[in-house]
FIDRENMAR-930399 format. One record per residue (C-alpha): residue number from 0; residue in one letter; z, x, y. Coordinates in pm, whole numbers. Each point is the difference from the previous one (the first is absolute). Example, Ala and Ser with C-alpha at 12.3 -4.5 7.8 and 13.67 -1.06 7.14 Angstrom:
0,A,780,1230,-450
1,S,-66,137,344
//
This chain:
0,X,849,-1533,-160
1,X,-30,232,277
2,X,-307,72,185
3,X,-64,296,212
4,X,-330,71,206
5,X,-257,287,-142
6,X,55,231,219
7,X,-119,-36,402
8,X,-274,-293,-198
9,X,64,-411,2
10,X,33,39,-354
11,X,310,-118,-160
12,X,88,145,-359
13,X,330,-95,-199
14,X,243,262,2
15,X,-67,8,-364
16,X,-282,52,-171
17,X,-175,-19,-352
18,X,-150,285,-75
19,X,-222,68,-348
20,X,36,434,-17
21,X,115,59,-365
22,X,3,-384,-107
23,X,-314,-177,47
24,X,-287,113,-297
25,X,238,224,-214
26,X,383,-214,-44
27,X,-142,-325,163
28,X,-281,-232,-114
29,X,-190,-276,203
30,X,224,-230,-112
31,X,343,196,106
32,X,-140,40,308
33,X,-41,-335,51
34,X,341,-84,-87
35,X,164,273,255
36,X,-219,-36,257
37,X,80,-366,-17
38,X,365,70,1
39,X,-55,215,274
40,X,-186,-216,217
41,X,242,-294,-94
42,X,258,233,164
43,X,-221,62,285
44,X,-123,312,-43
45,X,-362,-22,177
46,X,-140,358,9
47,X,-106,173,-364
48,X,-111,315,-26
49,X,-271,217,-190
50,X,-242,278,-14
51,X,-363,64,-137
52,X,141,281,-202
53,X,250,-250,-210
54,X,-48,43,-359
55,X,-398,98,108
56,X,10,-346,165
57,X,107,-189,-253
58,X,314,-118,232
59,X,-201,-126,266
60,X,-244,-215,-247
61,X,369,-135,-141
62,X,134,-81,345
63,X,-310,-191,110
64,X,0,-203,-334
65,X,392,-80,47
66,X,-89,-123,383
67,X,-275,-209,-132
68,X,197,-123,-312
69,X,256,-78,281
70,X,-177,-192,248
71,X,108,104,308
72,X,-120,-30,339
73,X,-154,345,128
74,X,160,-108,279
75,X,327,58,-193
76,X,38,323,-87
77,X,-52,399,115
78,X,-171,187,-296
79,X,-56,418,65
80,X,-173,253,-178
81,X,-26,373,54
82,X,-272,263,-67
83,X,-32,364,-50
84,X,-5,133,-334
85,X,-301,-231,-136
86,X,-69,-115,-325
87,X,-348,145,-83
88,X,-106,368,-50
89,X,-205,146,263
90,X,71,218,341
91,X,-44,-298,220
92,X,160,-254,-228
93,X,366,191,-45
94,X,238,183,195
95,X,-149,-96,336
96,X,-10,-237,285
97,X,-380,35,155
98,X,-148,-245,61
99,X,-234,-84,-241
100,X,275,4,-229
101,X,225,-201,169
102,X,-251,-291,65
103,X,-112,5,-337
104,X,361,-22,-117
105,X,116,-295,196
106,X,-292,-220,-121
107,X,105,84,-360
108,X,350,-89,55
109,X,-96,-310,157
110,X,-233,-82,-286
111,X,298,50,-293
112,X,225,-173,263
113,X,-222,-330,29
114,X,45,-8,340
115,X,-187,39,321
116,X,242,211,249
117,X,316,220,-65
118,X,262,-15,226
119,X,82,314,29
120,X,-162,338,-120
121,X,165,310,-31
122,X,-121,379,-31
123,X,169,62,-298
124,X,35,384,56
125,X,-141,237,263
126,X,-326,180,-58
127,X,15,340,164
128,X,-341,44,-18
129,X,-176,-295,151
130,X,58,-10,391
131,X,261,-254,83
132,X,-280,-135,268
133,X,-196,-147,-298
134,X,258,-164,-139
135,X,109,-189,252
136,X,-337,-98,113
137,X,-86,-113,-385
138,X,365,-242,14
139,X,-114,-139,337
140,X,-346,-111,-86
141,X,140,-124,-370
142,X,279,-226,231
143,X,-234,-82,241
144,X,-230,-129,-282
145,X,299,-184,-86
146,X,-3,137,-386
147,X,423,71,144
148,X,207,-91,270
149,X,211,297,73
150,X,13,370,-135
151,X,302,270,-65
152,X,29,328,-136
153,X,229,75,-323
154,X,142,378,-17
155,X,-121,127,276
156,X,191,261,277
157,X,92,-121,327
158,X,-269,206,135
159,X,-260,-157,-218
160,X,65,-289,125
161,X,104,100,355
162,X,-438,123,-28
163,X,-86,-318,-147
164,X,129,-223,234
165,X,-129,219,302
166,X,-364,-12,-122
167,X,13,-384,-9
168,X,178,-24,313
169,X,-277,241,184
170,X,-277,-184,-136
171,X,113,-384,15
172,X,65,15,-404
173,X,180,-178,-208
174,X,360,145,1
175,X,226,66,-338
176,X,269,-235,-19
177,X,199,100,-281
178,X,112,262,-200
179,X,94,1,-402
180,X,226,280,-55
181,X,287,58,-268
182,X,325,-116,120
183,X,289,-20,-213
184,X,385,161,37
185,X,-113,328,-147
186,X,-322,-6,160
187,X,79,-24,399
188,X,-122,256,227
189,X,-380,-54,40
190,X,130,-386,150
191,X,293,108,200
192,X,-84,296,111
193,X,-428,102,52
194,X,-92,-317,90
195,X,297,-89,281
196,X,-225,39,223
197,X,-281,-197,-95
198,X,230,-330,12
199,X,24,57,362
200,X,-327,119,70
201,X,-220,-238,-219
202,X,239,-274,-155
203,X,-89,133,-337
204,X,119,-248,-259
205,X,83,145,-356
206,X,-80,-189,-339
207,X,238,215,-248
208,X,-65,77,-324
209,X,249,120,-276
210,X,338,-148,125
211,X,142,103,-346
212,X,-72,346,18
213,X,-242,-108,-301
214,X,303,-152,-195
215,X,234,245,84
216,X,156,-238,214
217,X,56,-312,-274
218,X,232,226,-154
219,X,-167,-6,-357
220,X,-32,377,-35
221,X,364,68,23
222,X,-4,85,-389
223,X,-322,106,-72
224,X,-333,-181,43
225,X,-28,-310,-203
226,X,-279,-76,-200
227,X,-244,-251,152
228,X,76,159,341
229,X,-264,137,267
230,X,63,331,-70
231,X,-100,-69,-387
232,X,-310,-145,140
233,X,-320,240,-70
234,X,-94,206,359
235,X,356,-36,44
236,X,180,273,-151
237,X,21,193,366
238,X,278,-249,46
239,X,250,133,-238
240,X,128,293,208
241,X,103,-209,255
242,X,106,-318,-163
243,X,224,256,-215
244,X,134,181,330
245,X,379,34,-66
246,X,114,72,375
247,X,-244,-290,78
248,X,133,-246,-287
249,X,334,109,145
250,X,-23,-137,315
251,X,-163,-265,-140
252,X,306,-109,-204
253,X,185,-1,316
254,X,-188,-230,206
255,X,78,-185,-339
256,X,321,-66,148
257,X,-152,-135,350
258,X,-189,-239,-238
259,X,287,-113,-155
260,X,178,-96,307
261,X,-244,-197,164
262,X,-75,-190,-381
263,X,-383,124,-32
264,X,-217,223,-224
265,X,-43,379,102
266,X,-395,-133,46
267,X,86,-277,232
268,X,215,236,240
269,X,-286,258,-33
270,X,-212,-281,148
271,X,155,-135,220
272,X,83,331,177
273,X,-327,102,33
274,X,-51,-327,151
275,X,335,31,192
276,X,-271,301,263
277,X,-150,-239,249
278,X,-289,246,-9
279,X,-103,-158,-346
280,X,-237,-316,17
281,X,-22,-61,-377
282,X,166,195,-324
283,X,-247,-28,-260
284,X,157,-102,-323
285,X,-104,16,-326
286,X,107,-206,-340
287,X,-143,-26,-330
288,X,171,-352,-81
289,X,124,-332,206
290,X,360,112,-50
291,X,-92,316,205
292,X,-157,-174,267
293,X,299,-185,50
294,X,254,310,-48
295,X,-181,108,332
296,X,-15,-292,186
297,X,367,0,-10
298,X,-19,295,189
299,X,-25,-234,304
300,X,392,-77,-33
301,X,78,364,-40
302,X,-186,78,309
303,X,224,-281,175
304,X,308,182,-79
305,X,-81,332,76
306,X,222,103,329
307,X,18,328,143
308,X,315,111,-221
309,X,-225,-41,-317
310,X,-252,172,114
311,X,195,327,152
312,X,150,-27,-368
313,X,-347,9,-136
314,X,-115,304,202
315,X,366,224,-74
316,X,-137,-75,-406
317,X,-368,127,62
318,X,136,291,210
319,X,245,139,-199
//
């Protein structure tokens, strides 16, 4: 395993992560989750990641049962968890990052987690209509009561963060660390282009989500979507359009070929070239099963052999 610092922090994550989005609370039970997140572990995978807004929380109670089930040393692991969209009714309990709500939010997730401190929070969306002053003073005082260690945005424009990190510079705040945007090889521009700036400027480190374009990238939806898939999934059917993209699927069925030649699965070379940008500090994975956690672990050897011919080859498929 690989590990890569969070960002300008001390913090070292593995380059890939186990995230629960999707699995965790709808295809995996407590005792799955015990299973991969062993297997990931095992592999040394040290950073797993979640948000309040998981099957209405429901992923973060099964997470904290699979790390006590486990045993391991806090000391150990990274563990994450994002908020935003809430999971109670109310106009300060949704939608939002004010304070009360956020506050109120982390000691909940901390309470279905079992544990005492996060290591890192994220604002899981921005709120246009609380200042951006507020909600960096509510993430300092929740780190400096040490309910996390570090914070991050997820989604948020360059100039979002550009403010955020201003406000807590000016005032002697804690600073964002980390962003958690989508980053896949059909989803590019928001990481190599509008943030290029704030690698230089800040050292922003990137925790990516959705390396396989939400499947697209495994290859399964060259013929269709098969049943048991996400995209069959209830909440899910916004998926199809894309998953069913023929100029998309395509290209896909090209970098195939790329696959083929350096003997791994479409999902590992999806993988590893995310992890291939040395902006990246962890891809967050996700797997219903033990077999899947270890079809992405072998993503580490892919990422070994990817040169710069591979990779020019990879770019004249997406651009086409």
């Amino acid at each position: 395993m690989l590990y890569r610092r969070l960002g300008k922090s001390g913090l070292k994550v593995s380059v890939l992560s186990l995230g629960s989005w999707v699995t965790f609370g709808t295809q995996v039970d407590t005792g799955l989750a015990v299973e991969a997140m062993a297997a990931a572990y095992e592999g040394g995978v040290n950073f797993f990641d979640n948000a309040e807004a998981y099957a209405g929380g429901e992923s973060e109670r099964i997470m904290g049962e699979a790390i006590k089930r486990l045993g391991w040393p806090r000391h150990s692991y990274v563990v994450s968890s994002k908020f935003f969209w809430g999971i109670h009714d109310g106009v300060n309990s949704k939608n939002t990052l004010n304070r009360k709500y956020l506050v109120e939010a982390v000691d909940a997730s901390l309470e279905r987690f079992g544990l005492d401190t996060l290591d890192v929070i994220y604002c899981h969306r921005p709120d246009p209509e609380t200042p951006i002053e507020e909600t960096v003073y509510a993430l300092s005082e929740i780190i400096a009561s040490h309910k996390a260690h570090y914070w991050g945005t997820s989604e948020w424009s360059a100039e979002e963060i550009r403010a955020a990190y201003e406000i807590a510079e000016r005032h002697h705040l804690h600073k964002p660390v980390v962003e958690q945007p989508q980053y896949n090889m059909f989803h590019r521009d928001r990481v190599e282009n509008e943030y290029a700036r704030l690698y230089d400027d800040y050292s922003l480190g990137l925790t990516i989500w959705s390396p396989l374009a939400s499947g697209l990238l495994s290859g399964k939806y060259l013929n269709g979507i098969p049943a048991g898939s996400r995209a069959t999934l209830p909440g899910y059917s916004w998926l199809k359009d894309s998953l069913t993209d023929p100029v998309r699927n395509a290209k896909v069925a090209e970098l195939a070929k790329i696959a083929e030649e350096l003997s791994c699965s479409l999902s590992q070379l999806a993988i590893a070239w995310c992890a291939a940008n040395p902006r990246v500090s962890s891809v967050i994975t996700g797997a219903s099963s033990v077999a899947q956690v270890t079809e992405n672990l072998g993503s580490l050897e892919v990422l070994d052999k990817l040169d710069g011919k591979q990779l020019a080859a990879i770019d004249a498929i997406l651009n086409a």
